[in-house]
C-alpha positions in Angstrom: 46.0 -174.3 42.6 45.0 -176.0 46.0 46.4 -174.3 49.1 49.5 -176.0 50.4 49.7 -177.5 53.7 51.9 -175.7 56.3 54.3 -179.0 56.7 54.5 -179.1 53.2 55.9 -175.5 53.1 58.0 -176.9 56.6 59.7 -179.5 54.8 60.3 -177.8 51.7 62.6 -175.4 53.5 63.6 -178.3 55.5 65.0 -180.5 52.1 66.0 -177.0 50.9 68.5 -176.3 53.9 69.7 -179.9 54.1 71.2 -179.5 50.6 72.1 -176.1 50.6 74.0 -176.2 54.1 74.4 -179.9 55.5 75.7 -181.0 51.8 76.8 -177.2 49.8 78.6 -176.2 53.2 79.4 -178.5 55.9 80.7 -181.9 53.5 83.7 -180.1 53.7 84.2 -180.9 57.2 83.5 -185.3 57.7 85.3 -185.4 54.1 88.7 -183.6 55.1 90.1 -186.1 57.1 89.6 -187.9 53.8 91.3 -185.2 51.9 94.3 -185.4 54.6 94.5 -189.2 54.0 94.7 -188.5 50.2 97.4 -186.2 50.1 95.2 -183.6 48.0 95.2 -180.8 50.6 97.3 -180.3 54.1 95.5 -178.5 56.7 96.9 -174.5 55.6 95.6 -175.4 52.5 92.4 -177.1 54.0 91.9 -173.9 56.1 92.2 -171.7 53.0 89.7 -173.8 50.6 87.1 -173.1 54.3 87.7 -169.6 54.1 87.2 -169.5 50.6 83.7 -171.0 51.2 82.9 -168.6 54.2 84.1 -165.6 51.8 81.2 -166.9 49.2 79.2 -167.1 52.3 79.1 -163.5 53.3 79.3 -162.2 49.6 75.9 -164.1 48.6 74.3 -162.7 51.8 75.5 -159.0 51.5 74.2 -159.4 47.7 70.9 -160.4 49.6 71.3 -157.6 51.8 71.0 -155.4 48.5 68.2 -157.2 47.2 65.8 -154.7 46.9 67.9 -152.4 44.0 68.9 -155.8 42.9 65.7 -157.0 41.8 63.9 -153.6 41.1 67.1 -153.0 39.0 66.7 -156.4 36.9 62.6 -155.5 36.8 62.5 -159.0 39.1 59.6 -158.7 41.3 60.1 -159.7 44.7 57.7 -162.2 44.8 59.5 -164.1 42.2 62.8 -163.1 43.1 62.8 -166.1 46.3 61.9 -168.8 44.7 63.9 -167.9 41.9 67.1 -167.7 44.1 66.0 -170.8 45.8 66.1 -172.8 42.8 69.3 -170.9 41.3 71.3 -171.8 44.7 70.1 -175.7 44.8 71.5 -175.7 41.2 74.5 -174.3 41.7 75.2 -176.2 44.6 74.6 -179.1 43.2 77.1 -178.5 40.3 79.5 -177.5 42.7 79.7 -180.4 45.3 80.1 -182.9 41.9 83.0 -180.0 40.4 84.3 -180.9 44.0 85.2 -185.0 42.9 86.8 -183.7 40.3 90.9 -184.2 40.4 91.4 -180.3 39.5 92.8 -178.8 43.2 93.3 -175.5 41.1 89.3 -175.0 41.0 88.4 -176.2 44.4 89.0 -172.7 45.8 86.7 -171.5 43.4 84.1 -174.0 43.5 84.2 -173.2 47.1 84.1 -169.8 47.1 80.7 -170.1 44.5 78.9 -173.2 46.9 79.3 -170.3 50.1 77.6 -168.1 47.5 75.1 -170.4 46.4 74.2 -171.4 50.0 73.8 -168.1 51.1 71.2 -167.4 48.5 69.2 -170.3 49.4 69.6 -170.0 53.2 68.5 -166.1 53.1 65.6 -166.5 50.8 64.3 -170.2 51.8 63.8 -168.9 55.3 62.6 -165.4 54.5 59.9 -167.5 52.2 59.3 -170.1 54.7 58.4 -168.0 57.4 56.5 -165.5 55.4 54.2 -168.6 54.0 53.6 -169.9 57.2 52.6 -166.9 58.7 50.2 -166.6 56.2 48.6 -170.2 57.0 48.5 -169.7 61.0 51.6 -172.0 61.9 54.5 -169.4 62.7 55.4 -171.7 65.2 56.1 -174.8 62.6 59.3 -172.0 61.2 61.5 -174.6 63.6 61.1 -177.5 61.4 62.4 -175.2 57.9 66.0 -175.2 60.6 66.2 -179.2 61.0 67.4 -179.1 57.4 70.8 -178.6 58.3 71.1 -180.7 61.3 69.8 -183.4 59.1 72.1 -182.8 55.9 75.1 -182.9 58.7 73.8 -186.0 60.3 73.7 -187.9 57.1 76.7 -186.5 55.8 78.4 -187.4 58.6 77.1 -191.2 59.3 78.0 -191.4 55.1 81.3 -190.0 55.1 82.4 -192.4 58.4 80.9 -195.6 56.1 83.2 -194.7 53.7 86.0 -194.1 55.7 85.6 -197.6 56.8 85.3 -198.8 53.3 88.5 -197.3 52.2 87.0 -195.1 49.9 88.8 -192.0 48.3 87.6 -188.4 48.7 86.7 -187.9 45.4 83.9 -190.6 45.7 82.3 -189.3 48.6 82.0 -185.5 46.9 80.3 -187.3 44.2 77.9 -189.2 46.0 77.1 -186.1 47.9 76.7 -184.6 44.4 73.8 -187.0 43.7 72.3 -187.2 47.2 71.9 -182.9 46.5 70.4 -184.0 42.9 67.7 -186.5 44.8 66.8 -183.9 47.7 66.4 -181.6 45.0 64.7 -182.6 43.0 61.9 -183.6 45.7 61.8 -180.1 46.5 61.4 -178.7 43.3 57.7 -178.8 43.0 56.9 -177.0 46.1 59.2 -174.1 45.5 56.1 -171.9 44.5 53.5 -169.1 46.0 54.3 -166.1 47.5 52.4 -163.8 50.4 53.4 -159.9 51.2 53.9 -158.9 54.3 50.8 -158.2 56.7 49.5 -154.6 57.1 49.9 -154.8 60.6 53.8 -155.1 60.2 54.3 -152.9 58.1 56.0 -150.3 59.9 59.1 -151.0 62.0 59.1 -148.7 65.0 60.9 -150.7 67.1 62.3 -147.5 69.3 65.8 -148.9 68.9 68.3 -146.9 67.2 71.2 -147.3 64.9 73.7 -148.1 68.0 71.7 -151.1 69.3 71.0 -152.6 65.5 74.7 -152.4 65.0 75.5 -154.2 68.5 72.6 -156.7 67.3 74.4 -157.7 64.4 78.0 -157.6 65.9 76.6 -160.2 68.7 75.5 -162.3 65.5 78.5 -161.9 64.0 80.0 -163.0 66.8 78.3 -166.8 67.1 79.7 -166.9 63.0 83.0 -167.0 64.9 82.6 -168.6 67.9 81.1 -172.4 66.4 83.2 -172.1 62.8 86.9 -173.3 64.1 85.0 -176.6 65.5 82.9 -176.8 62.9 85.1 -177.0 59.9 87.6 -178.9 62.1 86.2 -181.6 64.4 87.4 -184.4 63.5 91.1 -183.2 62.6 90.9 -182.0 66.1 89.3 -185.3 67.7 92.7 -187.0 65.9 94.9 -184.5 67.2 93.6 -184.9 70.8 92.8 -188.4 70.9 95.0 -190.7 68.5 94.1 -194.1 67.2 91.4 -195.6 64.9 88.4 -195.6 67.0 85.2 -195.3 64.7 83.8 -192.3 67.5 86.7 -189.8 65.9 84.3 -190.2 62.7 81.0 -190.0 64.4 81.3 -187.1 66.5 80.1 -184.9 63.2 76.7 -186.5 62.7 76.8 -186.5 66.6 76.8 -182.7 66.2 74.0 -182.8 63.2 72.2 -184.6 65.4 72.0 -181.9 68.1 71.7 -179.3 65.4 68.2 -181.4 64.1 66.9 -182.0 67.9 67.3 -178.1 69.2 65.4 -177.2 65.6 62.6 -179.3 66.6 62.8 -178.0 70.6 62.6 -174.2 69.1 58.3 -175.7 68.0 57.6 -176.2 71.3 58.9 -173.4 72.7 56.3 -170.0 73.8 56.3 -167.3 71.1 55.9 -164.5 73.2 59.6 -165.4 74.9 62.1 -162.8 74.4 64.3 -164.0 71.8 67.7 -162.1 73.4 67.2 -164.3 76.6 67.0 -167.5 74.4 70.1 -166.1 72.3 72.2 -165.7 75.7 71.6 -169.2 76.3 71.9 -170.4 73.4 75.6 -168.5 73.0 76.3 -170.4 76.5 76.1 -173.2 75.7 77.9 -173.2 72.2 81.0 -172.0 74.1 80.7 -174.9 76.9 80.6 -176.8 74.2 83.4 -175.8 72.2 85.7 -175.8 75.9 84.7 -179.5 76.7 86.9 -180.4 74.0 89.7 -178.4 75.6 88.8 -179.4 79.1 88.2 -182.7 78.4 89.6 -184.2 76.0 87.9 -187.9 75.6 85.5 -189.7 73.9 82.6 -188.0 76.3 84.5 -184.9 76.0 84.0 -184.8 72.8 80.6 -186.2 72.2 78.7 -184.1 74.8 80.6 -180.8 73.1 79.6 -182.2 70.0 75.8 -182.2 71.1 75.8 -179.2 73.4 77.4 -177.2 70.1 74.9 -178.4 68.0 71.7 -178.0 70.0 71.7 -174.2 69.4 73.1 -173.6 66.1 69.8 -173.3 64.0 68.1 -172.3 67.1 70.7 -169.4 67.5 69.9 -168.3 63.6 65.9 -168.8 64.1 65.7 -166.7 67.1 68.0 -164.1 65.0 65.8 -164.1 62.3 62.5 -163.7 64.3 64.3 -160.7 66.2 64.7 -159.5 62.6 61.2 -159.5 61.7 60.4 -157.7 65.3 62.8 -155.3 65.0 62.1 -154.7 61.1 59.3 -156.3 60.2 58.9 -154.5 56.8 62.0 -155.3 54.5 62.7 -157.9 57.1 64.8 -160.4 54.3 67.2 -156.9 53.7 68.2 -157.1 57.7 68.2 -160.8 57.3 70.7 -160.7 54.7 72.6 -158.0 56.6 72.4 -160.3 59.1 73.9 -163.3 57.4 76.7 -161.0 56.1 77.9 -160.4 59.4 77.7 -164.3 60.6 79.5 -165.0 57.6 82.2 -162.3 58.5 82.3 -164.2 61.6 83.2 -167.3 59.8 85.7 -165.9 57.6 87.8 -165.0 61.0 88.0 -168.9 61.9 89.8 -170.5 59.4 92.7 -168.0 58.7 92.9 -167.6 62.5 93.4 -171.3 62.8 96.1 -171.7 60.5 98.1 -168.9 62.3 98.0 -170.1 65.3 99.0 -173.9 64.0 102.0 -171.9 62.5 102.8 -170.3 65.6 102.1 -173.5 67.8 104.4 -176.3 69.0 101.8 -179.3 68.1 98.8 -178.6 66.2 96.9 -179.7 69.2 98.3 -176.4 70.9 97.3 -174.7 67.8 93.8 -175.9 68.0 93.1 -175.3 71.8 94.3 -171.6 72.0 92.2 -171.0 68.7 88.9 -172.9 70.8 89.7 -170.8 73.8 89.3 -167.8 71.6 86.2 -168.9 70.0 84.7 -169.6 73.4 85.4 -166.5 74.3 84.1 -164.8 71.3 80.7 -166.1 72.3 80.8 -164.9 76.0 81.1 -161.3 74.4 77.9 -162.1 72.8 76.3 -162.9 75.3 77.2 -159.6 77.3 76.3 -157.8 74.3 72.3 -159.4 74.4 72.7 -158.5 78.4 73.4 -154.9 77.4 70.4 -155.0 74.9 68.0 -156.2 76.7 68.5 -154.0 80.0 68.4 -151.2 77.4 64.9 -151.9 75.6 63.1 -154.7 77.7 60.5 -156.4 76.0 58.2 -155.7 78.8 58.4 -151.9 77.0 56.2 -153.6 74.7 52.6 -154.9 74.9 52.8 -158.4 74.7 50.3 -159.2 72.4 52.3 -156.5 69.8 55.5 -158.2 70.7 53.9 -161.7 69.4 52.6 -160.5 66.4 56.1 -158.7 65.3 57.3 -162.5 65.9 55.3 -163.8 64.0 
């Protein structure tokens, strides 16, 4: 069998992502104001059915998490274990966005809860097998394109979901065609969902001199972005309506506006040097998620809303590949483990949002009340990050490091 190109690896993970996050996850979000129009769900219940998704979320990557006694367990060998999960999770979630058009309300929780599951499997191991592949072929750097397979999944969500607004068309409808739009992206991936590397003798041990204290702040400052982009993810155009009424077609484009930026910073992340510390690109990248998330406080307009929608995008999968490459420095044996423990704590994060959300609307005079106090916490949320990666990196510069050992832990 012929050695694969690197950019066919790329957009393998790319396609992979695109149904597994921009369709299995994030339809939810340009399809609710749908769901509101129907009369199948009201926004407690529309914030429920979200957490139900985020819960699936951060079981499928703490299942990843314990991967290893998983597999060795089911006498799976790692190797085969990705792929295998890969294709498991674009099944699943292909089954449940089409169990999703169905008119049974009483499953949707559970469908949802299953789609966070199924995503979590494919995010976890596509980009663990991604990165590892293109390691192996000399293009570490190409790992940026594998993360434009959400931003483009959003986009096209997003511009699909405001055509059928327009049209008139039900919710139902637009689950199912994002049922067969998963079955098409799918099955273009399918092929190319094969060959595995190990992991290079030269990382094989992870003496990274930090200890227990400064992994666990690591992973609560990841946890933290799960929070801090969730509440306007799930709800950005029922907050758009809230804050700016009428019929305008930009209250249903500000979504793929936001997939857009999510694509774009994926593709910056190619060009950008390897050898940077990731914790100073993470504290910019926190920044500017929680301007964005403020502008639609502070300004609440069309250009409010758009340039929040961009700047929140633009580091999204840029703030999960710098994790993820952190990971591998910081344990670069057993790396997909920490990833999924990782992941578990993002999706912890997430779980927060929705439930917090629906509090505060409770507690609120006008849902728009509701919605800022709950942004104003998010932003917030991602400030603390930031002062966590601060904290980090005054503790254990990079410059502790040679640089030509901090590069190849990267990689």
């Amino acid at each position: 069998m012929p050695t694969p190109k690197p950019i066919t690896i790329a957009l393998a993970g790319l396609l992979s992502l695109a149904v597994a996050m921009g369709i299995g996850r994030f339809a939810f979000t340009p399809l609710l104001p749908m769901m509101l129009h129907d009369a199948v769900v009201d926004l407690p219940t529309a914030s429920w059915l979200a957490t139900a998704n985020y819960l699936g979320y951060w079981l499928g990557a703490m299942g990843c998490a314990l991967q290893p006694w998983v597999w060795k367990r089911w006498r799976i060998t790692t190797p085969l274990a990705h792929t295998l999960a890969v294709r498991i999770g674009l099944i699943a979630t292909v089954l449940l966005t089409l169990g999703m058009a169905l008119q049974s309300p009483a499953l949707w929780p559970l469908w949802r809860l299953l789609a966070g599951i199924a995503s979590a499997l494919v995010f976890v191991y596509t980009s663990g097998w991604c990165l590892a592949r293109l390691t192996a072929l000399g293009a570490p750097a190409m790992a940026g394109i594998i993360f434009v397979g959400p931003g483009l999944g959003i986009t096209v969500s997003g511009l699909a979901a405001s055509a059928m607004v327009a049209g008139g068309w039900h919710a139902s409808s637009g689950w199912a065609v994002f049922g067969v739009l998963a079955i098409v992206l799918t099955t273009i991936t399918w092929p190319h969902l094969r060959g595995v590397v190990s992991v290079p003798a030269q990382q094989q041990s992870s003496a990274s001199g930090q200890g227990g204290a400064s992994m666990a702040l690591f992973t609560l400052a990841y946890g933290l972005a799960g929070f801090g982009y969730i509440i306007t993810a799930t709800f950005l155009p029922v907050i758009a309506r809230q804050a700016l009424p009428g019929s305008s077609i930009w209250l249903d484009l500000f979504w793929p506006v936001f997939g857009l930026g999510v694509a774009a910073g994926a593709l910056i992340t190619v060009r950008l040097p390897v050898h940077w510390d990731r914790r100073h690109l993470l504290m910019a990248c926190y920044a500017m998620q929680a301007l964005g998330v403020l502008l639609s406080v502070w300004l609440p307009s069309l250009v409010g809303f758009a340039l929040g929608s961009l700047l929140l995008g633009l580091p999204f999968t840029a703030i999960t590949l710098f994790a993820m490459q952190e990971a591998r420095r910081l344990r670069p044996h057993g790396a997909s483990a920490f990833i999924g423990l990782l992941t578990a704590a993002y999706g912890l994060g997430q779980i927060a949002g929705p439930p917090l959300v629906a509090l505060l609307l409770a507690r609120s005079t006008t849902p728009r009340a509701g919605f800022a106090w709950s942004l104003d916490i998010a932003a917030g949320a991602l400030l603390v990050g930031v002062a966590i990666y601060a904290g980090l990196v005054r503790r254990h510069p990079l410059a502790e490091m040679p640089v030509d050992a901090a590069v190849a832990r990267l990689r």
